[in-house]
GUKOL-979533 format. One record per atom (N, C-alpha, C): residue number from 1; z, y, x. Coordinates in nm, 4 decimals, always signed. Example, Ala and Ser with C-alpha at 12.3 -4.5 7.8 and 13.67 -1.06 7.14 Angstrom:
+-----+----------+----------+----------+
:   n :       up :    north :     east :
+-----+----------+----------+----------+
:   1 :  +0.7800 :  -0.5690 :  +1.3190 :
:   1 :  +0.7800 :  -0.4500 :  +1.2300 :
:   1 :  +0.7800 :  -0.3300 :  +1.3200 :
:   2 :  +0.7080 :  -0.2250 :  +1.2850 :
:   2 :  +0.7140 :  -0.1060 :  +1.3670 :
:   2 :  +0.7870 :  +0.0030 :  +1.2900 :
+-----+----------+----------+----------+
END
This chain:
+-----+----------+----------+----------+
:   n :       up :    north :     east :
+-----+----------+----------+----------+
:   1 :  +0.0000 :  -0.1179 :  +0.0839 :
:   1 :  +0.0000 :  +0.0000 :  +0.0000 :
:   1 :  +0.0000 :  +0.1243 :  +0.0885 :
:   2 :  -0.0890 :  +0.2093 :  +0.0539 :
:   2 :  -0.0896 :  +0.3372 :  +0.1269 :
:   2 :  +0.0148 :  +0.4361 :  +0.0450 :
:   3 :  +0.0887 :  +0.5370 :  +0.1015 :
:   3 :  +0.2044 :  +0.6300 :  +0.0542 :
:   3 :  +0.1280 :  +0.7634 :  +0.1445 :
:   4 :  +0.1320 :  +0.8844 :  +0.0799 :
:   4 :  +0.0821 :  +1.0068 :  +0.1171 :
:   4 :  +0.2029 :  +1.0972 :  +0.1142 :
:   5 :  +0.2198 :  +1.1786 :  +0.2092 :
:   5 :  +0.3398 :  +1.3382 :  +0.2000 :
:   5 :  +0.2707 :  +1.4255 :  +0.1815 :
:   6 :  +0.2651 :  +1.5329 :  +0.1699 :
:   6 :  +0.2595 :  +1.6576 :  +0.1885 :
:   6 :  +0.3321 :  +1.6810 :  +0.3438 :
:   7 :  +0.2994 :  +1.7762 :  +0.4195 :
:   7 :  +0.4378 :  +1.8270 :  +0.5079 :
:   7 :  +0.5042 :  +1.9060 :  +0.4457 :
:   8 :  +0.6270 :  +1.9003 :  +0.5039 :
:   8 :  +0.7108 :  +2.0308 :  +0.4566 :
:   8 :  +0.6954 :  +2.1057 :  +0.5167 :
:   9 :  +0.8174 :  +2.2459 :  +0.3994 :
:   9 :  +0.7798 :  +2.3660 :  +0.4663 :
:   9 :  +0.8134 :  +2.4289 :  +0.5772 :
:  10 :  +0.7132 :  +2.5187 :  +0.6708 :
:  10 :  +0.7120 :  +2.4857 :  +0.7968 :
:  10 :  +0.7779 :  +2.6688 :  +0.8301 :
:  11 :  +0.8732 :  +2.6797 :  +0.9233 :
:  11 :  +0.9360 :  +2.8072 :  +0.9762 :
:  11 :  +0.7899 :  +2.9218 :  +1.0229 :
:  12 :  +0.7864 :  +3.0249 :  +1.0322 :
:  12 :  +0.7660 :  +3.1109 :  +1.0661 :
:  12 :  +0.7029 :  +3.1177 :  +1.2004 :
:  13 :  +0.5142 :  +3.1602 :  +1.2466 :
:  13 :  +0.5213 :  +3.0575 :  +1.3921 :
:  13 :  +0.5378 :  +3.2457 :  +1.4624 :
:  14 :  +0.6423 :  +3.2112 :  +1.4949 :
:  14 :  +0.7183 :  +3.3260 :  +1.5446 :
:  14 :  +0.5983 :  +3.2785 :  +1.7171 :
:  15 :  +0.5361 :  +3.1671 :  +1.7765 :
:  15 :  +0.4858 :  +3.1828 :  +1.9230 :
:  15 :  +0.3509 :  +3.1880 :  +1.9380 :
:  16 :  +0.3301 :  +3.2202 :  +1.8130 :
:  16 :  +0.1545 :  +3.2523 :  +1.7775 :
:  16 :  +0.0750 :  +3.1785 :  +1.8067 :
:  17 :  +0.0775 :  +3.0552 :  +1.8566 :
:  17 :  -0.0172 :  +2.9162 :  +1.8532 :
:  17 :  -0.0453 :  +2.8426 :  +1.7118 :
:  18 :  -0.0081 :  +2.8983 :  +1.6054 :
:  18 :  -0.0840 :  +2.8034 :  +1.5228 :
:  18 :  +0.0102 :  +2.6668 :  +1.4322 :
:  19 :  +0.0646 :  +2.6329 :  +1.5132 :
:  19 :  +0.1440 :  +2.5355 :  +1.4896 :
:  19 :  +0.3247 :  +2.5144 :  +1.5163 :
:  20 :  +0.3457 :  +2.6155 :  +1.3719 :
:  20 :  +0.5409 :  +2.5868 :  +1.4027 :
:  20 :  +0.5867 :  +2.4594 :  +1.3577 :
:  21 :  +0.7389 :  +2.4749 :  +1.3667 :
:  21 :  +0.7754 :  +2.3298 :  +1.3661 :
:  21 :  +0.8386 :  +2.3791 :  +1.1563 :
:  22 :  +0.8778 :  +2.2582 :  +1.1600 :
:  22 :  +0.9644 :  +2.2794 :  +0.9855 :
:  22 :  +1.1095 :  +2.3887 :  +0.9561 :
:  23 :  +1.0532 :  +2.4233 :  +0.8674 :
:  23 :  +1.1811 :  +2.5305 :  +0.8692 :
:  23 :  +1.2862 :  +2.5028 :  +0.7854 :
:  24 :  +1.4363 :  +2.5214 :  +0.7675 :
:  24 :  +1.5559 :  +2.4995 :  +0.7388 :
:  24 :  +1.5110 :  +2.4296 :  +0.6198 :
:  25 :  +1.4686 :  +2.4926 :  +0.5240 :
:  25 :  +1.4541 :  +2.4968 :  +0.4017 :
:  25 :  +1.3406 :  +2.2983 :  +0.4033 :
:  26 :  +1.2262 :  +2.2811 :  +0.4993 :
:  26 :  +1.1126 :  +2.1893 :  +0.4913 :
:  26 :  +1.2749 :  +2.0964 :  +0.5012 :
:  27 :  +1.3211 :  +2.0880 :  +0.6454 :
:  27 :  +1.4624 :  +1.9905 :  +0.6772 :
:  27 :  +1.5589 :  +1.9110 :  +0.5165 :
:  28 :  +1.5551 :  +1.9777 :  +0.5076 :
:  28 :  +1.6270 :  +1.9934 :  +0.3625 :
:  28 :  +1.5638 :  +1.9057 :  +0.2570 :
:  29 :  +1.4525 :  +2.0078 :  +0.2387 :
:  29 :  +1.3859 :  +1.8866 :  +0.1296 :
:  29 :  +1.3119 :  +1.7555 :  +0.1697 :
:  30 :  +1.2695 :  +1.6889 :  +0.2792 :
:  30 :  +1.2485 :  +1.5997 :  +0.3667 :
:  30 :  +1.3902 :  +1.5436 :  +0.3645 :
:  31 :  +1.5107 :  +1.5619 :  +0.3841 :
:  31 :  +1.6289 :  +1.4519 :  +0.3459 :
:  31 :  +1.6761 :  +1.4241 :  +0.2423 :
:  32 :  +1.6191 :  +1.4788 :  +0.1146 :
:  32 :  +1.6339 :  +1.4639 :  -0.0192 :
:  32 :  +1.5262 :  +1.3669 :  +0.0059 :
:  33 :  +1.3581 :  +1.3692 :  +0.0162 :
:  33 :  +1.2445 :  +1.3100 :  -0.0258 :
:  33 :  +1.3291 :  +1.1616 :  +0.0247 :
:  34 :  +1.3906 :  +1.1341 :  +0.1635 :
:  34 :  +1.3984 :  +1.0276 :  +0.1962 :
:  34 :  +1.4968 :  +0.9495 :  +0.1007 :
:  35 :  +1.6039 :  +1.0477 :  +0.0896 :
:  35 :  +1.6694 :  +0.9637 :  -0.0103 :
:  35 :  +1.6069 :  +0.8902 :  -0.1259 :
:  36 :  +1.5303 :  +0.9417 :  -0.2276 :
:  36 :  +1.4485 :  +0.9162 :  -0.3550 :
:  36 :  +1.3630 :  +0.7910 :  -0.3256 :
:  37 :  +1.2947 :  +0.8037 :  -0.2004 :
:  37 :  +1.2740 :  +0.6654 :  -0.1584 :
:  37 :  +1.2794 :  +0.5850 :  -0.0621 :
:  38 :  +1.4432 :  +0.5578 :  -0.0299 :
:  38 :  +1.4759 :  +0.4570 :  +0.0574 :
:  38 :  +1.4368 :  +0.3284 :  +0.0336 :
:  39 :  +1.3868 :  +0.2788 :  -0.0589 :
:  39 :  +1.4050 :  +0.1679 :  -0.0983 :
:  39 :  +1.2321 :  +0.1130 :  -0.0281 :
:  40 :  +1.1717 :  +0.2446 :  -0.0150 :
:  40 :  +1.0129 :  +0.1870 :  +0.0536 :
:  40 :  +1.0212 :  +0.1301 :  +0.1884 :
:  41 :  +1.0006 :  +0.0134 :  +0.2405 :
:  41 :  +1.0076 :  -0.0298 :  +0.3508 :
:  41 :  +0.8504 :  -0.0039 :  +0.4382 :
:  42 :  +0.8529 :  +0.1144 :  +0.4954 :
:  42 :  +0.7216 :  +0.1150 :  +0.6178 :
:  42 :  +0.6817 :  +0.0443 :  +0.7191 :
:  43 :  +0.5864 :  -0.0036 :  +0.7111 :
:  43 :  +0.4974 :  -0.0791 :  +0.8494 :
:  43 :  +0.4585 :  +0.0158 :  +0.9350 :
:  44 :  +0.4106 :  +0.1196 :  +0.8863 :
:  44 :  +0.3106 :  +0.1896 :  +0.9962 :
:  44 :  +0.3542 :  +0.3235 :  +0.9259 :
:  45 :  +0.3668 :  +0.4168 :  +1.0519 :
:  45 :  +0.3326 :  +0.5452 :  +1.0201 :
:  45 :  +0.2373 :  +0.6444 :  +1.0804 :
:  46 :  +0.1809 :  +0.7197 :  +1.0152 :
:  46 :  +0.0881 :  +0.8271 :  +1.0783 :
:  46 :  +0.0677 :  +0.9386 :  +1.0166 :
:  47 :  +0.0324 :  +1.0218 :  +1.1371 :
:  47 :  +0.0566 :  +1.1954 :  +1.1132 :
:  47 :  -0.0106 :  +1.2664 :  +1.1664 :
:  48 :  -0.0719 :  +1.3838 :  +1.1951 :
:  48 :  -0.1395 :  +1.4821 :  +1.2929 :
:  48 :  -0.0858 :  +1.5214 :  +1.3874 :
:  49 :  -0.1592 :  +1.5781 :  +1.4641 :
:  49 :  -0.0365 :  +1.6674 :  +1.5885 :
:  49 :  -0.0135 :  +1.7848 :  +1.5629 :
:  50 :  +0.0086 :  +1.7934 :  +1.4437 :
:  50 :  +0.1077 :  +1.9349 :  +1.4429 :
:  50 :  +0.2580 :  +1.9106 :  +1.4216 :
:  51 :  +0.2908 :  +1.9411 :  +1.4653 :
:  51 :  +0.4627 :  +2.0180 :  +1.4455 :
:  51 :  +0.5262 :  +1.9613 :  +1.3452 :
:  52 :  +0.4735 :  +2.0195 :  +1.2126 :
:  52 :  +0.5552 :  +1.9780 :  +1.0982 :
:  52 :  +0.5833 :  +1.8980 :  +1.0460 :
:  53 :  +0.3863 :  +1.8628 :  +1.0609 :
:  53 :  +0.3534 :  +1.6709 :  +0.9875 :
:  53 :  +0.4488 :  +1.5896 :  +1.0754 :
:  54 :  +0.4502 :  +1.6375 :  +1.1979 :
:  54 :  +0.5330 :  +1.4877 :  +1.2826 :
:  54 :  +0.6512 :  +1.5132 :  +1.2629 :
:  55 :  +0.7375 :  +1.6488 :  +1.2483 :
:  55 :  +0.8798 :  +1.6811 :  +1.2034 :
:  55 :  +0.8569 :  +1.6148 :  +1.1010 :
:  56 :  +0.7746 :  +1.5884 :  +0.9658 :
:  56 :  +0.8107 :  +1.5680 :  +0.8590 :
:  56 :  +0.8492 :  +1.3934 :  +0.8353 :
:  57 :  +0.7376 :  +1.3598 :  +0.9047 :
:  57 :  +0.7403 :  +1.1872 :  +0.9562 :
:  57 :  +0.8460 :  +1.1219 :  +0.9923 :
:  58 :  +0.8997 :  +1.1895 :  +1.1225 :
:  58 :  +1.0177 :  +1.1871 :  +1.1821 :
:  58 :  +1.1579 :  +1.1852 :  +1.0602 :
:  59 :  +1.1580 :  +1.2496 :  +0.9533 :
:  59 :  +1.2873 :  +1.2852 :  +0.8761 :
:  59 :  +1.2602 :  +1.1300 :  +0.7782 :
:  60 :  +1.1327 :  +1.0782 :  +0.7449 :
:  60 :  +1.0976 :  +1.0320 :  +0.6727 :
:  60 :  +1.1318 :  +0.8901 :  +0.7001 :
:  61 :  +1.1082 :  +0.8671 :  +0.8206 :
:  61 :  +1.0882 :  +0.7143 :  +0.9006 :
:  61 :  +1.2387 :  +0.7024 :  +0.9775 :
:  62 :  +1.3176 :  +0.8308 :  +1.0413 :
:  62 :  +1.3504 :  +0.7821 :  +1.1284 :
:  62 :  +1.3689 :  +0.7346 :  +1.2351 :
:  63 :  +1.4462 :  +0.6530 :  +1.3154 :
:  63 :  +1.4023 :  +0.5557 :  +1.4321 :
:  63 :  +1.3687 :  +0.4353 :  +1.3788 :
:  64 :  +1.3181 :  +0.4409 :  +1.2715 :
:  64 :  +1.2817 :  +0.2961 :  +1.2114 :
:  64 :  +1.1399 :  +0.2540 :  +1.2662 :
:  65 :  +1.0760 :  +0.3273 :  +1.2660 :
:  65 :  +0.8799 :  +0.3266 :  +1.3036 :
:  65 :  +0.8758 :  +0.3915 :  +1.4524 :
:  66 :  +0.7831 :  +0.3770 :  +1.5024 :
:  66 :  +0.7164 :  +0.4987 :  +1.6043 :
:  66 :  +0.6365 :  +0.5906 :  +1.5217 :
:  67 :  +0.6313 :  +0.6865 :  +1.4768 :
:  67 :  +0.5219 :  +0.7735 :  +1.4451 :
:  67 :  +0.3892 :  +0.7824 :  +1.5124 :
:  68 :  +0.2909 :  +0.7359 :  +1.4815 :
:  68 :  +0.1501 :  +0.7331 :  +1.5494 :
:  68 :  +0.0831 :  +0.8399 :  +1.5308 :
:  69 :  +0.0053 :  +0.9177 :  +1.6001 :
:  69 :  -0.0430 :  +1.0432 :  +1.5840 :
:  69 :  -0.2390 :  +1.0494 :  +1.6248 :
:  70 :  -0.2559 :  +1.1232 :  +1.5175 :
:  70 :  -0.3886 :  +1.0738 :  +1.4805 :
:  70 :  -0.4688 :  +1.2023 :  +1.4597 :
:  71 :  -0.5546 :  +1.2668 :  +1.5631 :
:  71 :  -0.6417 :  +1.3482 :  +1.5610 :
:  71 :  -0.7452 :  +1.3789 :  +1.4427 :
:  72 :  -0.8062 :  +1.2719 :  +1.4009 :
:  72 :  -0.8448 :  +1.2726 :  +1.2516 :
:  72 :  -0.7705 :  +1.2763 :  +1.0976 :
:  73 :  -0.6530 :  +1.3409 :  +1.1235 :
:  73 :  -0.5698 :  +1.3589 :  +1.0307 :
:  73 :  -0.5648 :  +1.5014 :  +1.0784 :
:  74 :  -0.5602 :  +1.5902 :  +1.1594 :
:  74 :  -0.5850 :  +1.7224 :  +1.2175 :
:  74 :  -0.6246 :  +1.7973 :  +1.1197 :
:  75 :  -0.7461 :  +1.7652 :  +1.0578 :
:  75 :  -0.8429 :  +1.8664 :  +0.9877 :
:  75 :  -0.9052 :  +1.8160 :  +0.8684 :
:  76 :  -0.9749 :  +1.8541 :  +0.7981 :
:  76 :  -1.0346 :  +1.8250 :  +0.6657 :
:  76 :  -1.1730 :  +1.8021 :  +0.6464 :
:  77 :  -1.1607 :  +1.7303 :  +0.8276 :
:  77 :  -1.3439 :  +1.6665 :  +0.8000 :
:  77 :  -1.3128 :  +1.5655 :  +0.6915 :
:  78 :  -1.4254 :  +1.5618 :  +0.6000 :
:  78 :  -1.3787 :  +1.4542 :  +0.5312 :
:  78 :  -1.4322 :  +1.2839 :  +0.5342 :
:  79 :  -1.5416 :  +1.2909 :  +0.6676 :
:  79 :  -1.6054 :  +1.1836 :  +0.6822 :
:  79 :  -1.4710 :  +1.1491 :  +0.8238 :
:  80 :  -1.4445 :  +1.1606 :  +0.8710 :
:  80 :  -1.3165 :  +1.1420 :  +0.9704 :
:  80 :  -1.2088 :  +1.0922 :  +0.9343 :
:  81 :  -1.1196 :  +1.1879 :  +0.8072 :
:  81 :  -1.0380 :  +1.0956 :  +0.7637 :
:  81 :  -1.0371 :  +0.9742 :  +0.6451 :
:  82 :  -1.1574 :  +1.0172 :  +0.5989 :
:  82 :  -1.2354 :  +0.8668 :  +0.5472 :
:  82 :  -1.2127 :  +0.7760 :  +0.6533 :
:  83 :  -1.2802 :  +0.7464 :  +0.7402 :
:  83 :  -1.3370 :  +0.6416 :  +0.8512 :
:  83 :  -1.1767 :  +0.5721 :  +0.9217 :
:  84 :  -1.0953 :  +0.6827 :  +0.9351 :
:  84 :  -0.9497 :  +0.6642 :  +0.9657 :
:  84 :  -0.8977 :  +0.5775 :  +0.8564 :
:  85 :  -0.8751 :  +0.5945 :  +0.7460 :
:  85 :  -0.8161 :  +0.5773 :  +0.6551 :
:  85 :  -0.8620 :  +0.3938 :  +0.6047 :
:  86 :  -1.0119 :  +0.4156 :  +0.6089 :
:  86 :  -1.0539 :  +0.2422 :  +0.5946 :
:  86 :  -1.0047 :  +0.1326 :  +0.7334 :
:  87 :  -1.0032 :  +0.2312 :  +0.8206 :
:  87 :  -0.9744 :  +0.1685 :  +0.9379 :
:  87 :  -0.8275 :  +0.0601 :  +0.9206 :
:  88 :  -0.7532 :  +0.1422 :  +0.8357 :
:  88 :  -0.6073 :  +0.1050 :  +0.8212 :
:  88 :  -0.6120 :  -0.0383 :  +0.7619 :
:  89 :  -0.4958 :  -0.1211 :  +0.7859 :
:  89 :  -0.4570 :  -0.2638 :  +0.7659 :
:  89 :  -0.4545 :  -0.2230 :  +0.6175 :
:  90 :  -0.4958 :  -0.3065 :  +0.4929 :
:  90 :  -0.4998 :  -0.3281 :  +0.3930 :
:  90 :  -0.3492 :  -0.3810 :  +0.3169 :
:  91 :  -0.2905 :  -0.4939 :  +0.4468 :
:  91 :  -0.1593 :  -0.5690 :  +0.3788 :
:  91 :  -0.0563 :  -0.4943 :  +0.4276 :
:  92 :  -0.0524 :  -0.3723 :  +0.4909 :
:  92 :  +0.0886 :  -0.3467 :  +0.5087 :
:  92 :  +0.1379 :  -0.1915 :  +0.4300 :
:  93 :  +0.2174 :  -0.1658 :  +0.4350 :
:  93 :  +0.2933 :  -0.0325 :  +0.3956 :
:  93 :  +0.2923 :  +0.0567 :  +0.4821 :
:  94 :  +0.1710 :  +0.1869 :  +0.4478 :
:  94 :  +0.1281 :  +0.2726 :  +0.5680 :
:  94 :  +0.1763 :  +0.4266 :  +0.5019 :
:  95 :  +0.2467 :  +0.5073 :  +0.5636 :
:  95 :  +0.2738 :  +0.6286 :  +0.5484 :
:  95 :  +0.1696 :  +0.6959 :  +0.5755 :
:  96 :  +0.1048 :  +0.8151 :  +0.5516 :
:  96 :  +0.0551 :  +0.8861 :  +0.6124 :
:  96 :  +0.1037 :  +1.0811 :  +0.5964 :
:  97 :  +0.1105 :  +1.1053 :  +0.6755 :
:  97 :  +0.1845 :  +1.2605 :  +0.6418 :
:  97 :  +0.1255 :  +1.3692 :  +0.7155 :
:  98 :  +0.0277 :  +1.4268 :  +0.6157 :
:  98 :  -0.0543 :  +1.5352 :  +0.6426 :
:  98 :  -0.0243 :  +1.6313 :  +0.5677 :
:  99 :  -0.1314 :  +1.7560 :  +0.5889 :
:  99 :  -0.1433 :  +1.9321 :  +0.4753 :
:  99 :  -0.1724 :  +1.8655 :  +0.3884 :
: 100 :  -0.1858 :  +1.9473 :  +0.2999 :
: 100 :  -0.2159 :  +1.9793 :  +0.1781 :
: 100 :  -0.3991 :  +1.9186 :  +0.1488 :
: 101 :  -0.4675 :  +1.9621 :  +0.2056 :
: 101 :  -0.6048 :  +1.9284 :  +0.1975 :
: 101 :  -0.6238 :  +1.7737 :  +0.1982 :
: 102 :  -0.5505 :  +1.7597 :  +0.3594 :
: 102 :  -0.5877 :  +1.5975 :  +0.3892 :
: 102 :  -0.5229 :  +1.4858 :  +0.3092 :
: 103 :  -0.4083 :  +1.5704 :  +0.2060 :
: 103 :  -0.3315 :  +1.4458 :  +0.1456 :
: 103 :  -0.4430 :  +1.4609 :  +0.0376 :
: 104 :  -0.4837 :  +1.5887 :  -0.0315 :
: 104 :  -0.5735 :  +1.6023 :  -0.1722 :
: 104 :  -0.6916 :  +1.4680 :  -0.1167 :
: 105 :  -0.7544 :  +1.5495 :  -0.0085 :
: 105 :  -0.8890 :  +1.4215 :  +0.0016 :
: 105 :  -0.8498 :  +1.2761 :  +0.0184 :
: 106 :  -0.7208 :  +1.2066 :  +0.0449 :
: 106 :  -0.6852 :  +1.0604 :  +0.0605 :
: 106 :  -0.6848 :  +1.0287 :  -0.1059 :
: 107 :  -0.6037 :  +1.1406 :  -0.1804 :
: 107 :  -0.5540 :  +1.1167 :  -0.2859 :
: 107 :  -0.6852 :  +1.0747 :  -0.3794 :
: 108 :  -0.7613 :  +1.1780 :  -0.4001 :
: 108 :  -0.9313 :  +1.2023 :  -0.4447 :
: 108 :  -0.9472 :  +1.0714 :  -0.4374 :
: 109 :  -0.9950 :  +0.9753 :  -0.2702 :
: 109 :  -1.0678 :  +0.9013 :  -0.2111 :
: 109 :  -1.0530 :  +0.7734 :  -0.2474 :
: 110 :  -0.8722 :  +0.7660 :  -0.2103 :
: 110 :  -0.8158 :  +0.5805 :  -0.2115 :
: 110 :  -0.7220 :  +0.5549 :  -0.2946 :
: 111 :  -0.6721 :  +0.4553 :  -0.3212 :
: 111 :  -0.5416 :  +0.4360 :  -0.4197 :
: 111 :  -0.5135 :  +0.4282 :  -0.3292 :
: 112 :  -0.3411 :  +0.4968 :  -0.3996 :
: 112 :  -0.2274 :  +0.5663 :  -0.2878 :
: 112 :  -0.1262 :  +0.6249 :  -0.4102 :
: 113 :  -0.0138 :  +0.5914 :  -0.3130 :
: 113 :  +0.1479 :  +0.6884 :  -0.3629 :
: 113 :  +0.1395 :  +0.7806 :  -0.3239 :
: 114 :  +0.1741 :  +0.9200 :  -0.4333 :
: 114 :  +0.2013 :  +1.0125 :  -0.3486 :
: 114 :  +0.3564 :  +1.0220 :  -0.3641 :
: 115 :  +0.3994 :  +1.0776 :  -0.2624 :
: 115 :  +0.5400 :  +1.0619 :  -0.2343 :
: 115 :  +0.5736 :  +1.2244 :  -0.2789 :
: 116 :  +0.7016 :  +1.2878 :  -0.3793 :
: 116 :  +0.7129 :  +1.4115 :  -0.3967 :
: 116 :  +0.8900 :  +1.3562 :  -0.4824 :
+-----+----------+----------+----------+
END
């Protein structure tokens, strides 16, 4: 079964690169989300390299998983995270925790949980 996030919400990028990390408020609701569903047991997780998505992963998983980080989860090509996404094992329980766009186009694309 595939499971989709949103990231949370992300602080202020006070160092002008583009990519802050989660802010008080993302922390927060990311340890509520986990609570609501502890009961999902993950195989695999994956995220982009930004900041938040992997802060958000991280609150989500734990030290339970490694978080895998996946360049085609980056952006909203949509033939990329297609190709990613089929790529994935069929029998296991896969997180994936992207923006807003990349969760809409998984959501659009594949059956999937969204997690909220």
């Amino acid at each position: 079964m595939l499971y989709v996030v949103k990231s949370f919400r992300e602080d202020k990028d006070t160092s002008g690169n583009g990519n802050p990390p989660l802010s008080e408020e993302g922390v927060e609701f990311g340890k509520k989300l986990k609570l609501r569903n502890n009961a999902i047991d993950f195989d695999k997780c994956y995220t982009s390299f930004k900041l938040k998505d992997f802060g958000s992963a991280l609150i989500l998983v734990g030290d339970k998983l490694i978080v895998e980080r996946s360049h085609s989860l980056d952006n909203a090509k949509k033939e990329e995270v297609t190709d990613f996404i089929k790529s994935l094992s069929q029998d296991a329980s896969i997180l994936i925790v992207a923006s807003d766009v990349v969760v809409s186009m998984i959501k659009d694309n594949f059956d999937c949980v969204l997690l909220k």
